[in-house]
N, C-alpha and C positions, 0 to 999 in steps of 0.2 A: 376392288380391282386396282392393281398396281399401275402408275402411268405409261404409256409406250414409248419408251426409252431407247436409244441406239445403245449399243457397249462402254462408246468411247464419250456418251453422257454419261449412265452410270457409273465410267471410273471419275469421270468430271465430279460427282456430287457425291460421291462419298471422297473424293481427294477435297472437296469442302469440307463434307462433315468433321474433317481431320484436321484441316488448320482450325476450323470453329475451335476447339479444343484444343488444341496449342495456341490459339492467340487468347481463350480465357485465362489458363493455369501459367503461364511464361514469356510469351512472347507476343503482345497486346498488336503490336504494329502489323500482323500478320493479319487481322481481321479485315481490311478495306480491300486483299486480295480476294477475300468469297462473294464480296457482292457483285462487281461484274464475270465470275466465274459460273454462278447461281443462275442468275438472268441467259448465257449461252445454253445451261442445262433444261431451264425449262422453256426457253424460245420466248419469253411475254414476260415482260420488267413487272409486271401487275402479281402473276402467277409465282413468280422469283422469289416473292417478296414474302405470299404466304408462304410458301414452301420452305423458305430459310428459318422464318422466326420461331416454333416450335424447334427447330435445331438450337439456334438461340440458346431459348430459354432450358434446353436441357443442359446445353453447356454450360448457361449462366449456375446451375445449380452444384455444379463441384467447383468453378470459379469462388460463390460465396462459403461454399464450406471450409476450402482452402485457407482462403484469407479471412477467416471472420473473425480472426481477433486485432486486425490490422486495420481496420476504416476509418477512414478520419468523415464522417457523418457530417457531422458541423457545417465541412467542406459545400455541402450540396444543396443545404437546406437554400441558400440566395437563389441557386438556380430555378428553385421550381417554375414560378410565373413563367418564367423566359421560357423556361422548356415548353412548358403547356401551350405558349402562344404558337410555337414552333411547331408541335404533333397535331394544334387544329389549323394550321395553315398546312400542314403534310395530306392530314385528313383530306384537306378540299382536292389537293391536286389530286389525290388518286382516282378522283373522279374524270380526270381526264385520258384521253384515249394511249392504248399501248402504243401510238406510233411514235407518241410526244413522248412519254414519260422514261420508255428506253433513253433516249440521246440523254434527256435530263439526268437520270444516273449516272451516266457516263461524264457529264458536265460536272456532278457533286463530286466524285470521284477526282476528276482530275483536276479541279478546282482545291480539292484537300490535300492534293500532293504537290499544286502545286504553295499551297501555303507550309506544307510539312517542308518541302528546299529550303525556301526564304527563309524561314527560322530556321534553321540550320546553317544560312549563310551570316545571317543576321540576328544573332538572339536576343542582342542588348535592344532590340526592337520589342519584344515580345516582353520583355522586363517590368514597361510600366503598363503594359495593359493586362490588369486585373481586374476590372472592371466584367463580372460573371457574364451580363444580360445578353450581348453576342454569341458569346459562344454556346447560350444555352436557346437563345431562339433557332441558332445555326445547327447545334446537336439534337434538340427536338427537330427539325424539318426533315433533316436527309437519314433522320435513323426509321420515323415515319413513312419518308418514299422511299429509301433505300438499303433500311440497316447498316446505315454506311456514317454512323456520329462517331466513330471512334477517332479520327484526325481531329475532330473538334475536340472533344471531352480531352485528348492527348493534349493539348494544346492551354484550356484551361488549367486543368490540375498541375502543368508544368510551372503556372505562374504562382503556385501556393507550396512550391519549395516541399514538397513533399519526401519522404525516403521512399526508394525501391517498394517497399513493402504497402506501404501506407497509398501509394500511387496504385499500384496494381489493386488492392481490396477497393478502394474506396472507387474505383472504376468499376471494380466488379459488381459493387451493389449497385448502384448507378445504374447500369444495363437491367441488372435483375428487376427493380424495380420498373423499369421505362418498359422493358419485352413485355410485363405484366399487360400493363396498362394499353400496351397497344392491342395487346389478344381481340377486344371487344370490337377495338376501330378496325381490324381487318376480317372480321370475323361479319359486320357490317355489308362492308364493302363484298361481300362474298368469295374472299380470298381465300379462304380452307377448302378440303372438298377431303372425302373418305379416302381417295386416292391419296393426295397428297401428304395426309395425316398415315397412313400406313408406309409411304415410300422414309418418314420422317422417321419413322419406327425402326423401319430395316437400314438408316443412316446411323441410330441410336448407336453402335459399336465402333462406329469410325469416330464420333464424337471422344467414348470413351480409353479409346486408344489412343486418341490425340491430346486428351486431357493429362493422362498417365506421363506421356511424351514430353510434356512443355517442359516443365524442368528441368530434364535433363538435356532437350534441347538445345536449354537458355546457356545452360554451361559447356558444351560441346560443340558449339558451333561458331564460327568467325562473325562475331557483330559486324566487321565492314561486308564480306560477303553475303552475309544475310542480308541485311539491308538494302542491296547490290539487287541480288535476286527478288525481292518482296519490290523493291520499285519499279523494275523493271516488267515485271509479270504483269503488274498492277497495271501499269500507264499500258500497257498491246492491248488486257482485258478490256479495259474502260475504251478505248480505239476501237476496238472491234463493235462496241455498241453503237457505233454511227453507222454500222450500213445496215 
């Protein structure tokens, strides 16, 4: 049985399933707009959260095909610990009630944009901290309660001087592996449900249309305006999760 959806949710969650797929294959910075998008679509930050990650991980799967001659691996092995400490502290929150755990998305959210400004305004800030163990307790926590680690992980691999290529793969496996490992932890928590997992199904095409897209995206479209738009959508989404 398919969820009872208004119209103007299902164009909400399949206009998700479509950045998912454009922010795996081209345009990475596009991903922190699906997590308060998701959360509007299914009304409960808890429910949002199963519902998205099977999206995820189907995205993540032409993400690493894409780039798999490009990872720089090495890159992530320091992270593990940090991350792991990060997904069993996500773990425990989820155990607290939907009234909390919305505002807190919304908190991660604009918490990440607003550290994505700052380095922006300020990068020679960002220069000597290399130091993994933050950004991977901080990218394990909020990818756990909110699918929402990609301003973190953006933020690390910036300080490891990466190329275009090598940034984008080695992010991509990164997700691939982390979506894996969370399946169990939400799956736990009784986040799946046959609904959900079939609505995930029929989102499947909008994934694949938006995977197709990145690329060409990445080349036709104005970086300041995009940027423009992705922040702006971003900070009203994460606003709107406060009432």
């Amino acid at each position: 049985m398919m969820p009872e959806l208004a119209w103007w949710q299902w164009a909400l969650a399949i206009a998700c399933a479509f950045c998912v797929g454009v922010a795996k294959t081209g345009v990475p910075g596009l991903g922190i707009l699906v997590v308060p998008m998701m959360v509007l679509v299914a009304g409960d930050a808890r429910k949002s959260a199963g519902w998205l990650l099977p999206v995820l991980c189907f995205a993540d799967l032409f993400a690493v095909f894409y780039y798999r001659r490009h990872a720089a691996a090495g890159k992530l092995f320091s992270l593990i610990p940090s991350v792991l400490v990060g997904m069993a502290a996500g773990a425990l929150t989820l155990s607290l009630p939907e009234g909390r755990i919305r505002p807190l998305i919304g908190v991660i959210v604009l918490v990440m944009l607003a550290v994505y400004l700052w380095r922006k305004r300020h990068p020679e800030a960002f220069a000597l901290a290399n130091h993994g163990a933050p950004y991977g307790v901080v990218a394990g926590f909020s990818t756990t309660v909110a699918n929402a680690a990609g301003p973190a992980m953006s933020l690390y691999l910036l300080t490891k001087k990466l190329t275009k290529e090598e940034f984008v793969a080695t992010g991509a496996w990164f997700f691939f592996c982390v979506n894996l490992t969370k399946v169990p932890i939400y799956a736990w928590h009784g986040l799946f449900s046959r609904s959900s997992l079939l609505m995930d199904l029929m989102l499947a095409p909008a994934v694949l249309c938006g995977a197709l897209s990145g690329r060409w995206a990445l080349t036709r479209i104005s970086a300041g305006v995009f940027e423009f738009l992705v922040l702006g959508l971003t900070a009203l989404s994460a606003l709107i999760l406060f009432r």
